[in-house]
C-alpha positions in Angstrom: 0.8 54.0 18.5 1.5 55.8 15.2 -2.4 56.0 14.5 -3.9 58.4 12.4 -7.1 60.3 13.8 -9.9 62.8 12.2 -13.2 63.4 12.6 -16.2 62.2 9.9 -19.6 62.6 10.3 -19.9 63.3 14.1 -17.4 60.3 14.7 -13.8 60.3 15.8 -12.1 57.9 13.4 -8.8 56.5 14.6 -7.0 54.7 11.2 -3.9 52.1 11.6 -0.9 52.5 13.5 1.0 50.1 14.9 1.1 47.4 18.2 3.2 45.1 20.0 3.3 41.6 20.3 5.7 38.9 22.1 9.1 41.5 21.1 7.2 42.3 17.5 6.0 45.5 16.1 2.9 45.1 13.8 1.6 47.5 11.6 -2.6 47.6 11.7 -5.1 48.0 9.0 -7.8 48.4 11.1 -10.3 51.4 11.5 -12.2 52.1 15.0 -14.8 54.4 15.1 -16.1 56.7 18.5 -19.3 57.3 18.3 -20.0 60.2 20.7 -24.0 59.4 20.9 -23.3 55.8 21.3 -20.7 56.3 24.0 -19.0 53.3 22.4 -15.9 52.1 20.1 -17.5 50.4 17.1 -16.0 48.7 14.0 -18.4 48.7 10.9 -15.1 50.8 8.4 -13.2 48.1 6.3 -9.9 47.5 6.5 -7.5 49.4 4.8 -5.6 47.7 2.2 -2.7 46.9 3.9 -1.6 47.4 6.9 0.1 50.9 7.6 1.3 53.6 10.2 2.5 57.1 11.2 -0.1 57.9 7.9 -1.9 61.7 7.9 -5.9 61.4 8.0 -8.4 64.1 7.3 -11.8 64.7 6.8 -12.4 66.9 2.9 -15.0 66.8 0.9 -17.2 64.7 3.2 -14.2 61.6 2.6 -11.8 60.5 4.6 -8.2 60.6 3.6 -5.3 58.5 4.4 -2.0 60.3 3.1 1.3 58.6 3.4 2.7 56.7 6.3 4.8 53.7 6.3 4.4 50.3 6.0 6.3 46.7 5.1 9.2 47.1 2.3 7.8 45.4 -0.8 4.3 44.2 0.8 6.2 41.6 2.6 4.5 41.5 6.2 7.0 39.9 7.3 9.9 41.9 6.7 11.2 44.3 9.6 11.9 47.3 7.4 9.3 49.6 7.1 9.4 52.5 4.4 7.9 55.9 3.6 4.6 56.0 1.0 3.5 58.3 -1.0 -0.5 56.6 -1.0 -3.5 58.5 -0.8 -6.2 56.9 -0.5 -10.0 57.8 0.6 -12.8 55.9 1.7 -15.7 55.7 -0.8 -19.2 55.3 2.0 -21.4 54.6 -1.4 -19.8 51.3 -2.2 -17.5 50.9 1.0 -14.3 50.3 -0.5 -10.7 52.3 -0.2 -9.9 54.0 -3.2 -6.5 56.1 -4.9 -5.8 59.3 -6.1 -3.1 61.0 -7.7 0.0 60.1 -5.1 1.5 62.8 -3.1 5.3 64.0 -4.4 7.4 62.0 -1.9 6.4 59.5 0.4 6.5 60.5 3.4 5.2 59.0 7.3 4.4 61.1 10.3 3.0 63.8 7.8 0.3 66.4 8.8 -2.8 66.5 7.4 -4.9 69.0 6.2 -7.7 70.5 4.1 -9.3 73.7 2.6 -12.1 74.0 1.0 -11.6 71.0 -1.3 -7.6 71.0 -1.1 -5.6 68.6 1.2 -2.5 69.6 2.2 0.5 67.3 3.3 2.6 69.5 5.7 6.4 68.1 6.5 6.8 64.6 7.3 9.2 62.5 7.8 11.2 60.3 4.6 12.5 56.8 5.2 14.6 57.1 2.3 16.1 60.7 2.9 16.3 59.6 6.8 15.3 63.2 7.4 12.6 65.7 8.3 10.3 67.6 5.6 9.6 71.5 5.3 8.0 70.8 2.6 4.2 71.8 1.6 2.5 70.0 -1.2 -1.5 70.6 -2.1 -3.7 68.5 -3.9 -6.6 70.4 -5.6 -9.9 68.4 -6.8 -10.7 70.5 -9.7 -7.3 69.3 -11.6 -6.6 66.2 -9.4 -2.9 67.2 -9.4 -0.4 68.1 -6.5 1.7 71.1 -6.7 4.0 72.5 -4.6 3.1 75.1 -2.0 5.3 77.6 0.4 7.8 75.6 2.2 7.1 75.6 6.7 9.1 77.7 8.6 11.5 74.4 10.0 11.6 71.1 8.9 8.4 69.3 10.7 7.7 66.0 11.4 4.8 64.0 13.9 2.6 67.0 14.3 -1.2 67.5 14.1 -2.6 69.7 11.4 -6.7 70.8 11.3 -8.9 71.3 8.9 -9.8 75.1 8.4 -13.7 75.6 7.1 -14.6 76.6 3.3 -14.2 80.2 4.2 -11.5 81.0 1.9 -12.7 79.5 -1.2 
């Protein structure tokens, strides 16, 4: 559960989450692809960097994105409490490796996801720290590699799916 999912190059990615084991929750830093053609689950992505959940994933400029979630306080995978992040990461296909950009404003887990044109956008969310639901809109923007804040939603949102919308409006 808690797994993030988009699509990327004809294949449906599914990105963390979290699973049980003998009374223990564990977080998951593995990516499993679907590969429509193939009819079959492969697992060729590398791990993420650590393990994480409840993250937001989208496909923008031909890159995957992993916004947010919420993984182990202080790295410690062995601790129980789990806390908002404000990561964003992206996988780079020409070397194969997980890279950073500029973090979103808050952390926040159970975000939405979503891009235009070359913007993602981080829609609500959920805080570990505020222990409250985000109406919140932030917007990161390639050409200045910066977020800024956007309209607020309607209602506080949190554990929704988002979409991408097409390059249309650029």
């Amino acid at each position: 559960m808690g797994a993030g999912v988009c699509s990327h190059r004809g294949q449906v990615w599914v990105i963390g989450g979290m699973s049980e084991s003998r009374g223990k929750i564990n977080l998951i830093h593995e990516i499993r692809c679907y590969d429509p053609q193939m009819g079959e689950w492969i697992r060729n992505i590398p791990n993420l960097p650590y393990p994480r959940a409840f993250i937001g994933a989208v496909e923008c400029m031909n890159r995957v994105f992993v916004m947010g979630g919420t993984s182990y306080a202080d790295s410690d995978i062995y601790s129980d409490e789990l806390n908002s992040l404000d990561e964003v990461i992206y996988f780079e296909e020409d070397d194969r490796t997980w890279k950073t950009i500029t973090p979103m404003m808050d952390p926040r887990h159970f975000v939405g996801a979503a891009a235009v044109g070359k913007s993602l956008f981080a829609l609500g969310g959920l805080s570990s720290f505020q222990k409250e639901a985000i109406d919140e809109v932030n917007v990161y923007t390639e050409t200045n590699k910066q977020w800024h804040k956007c309209t607020n939603l309607p209602v506080s949102l949190c554990g929704f799916a988002a979409t991408t919308i097409p390059s249309i409006l650029n």
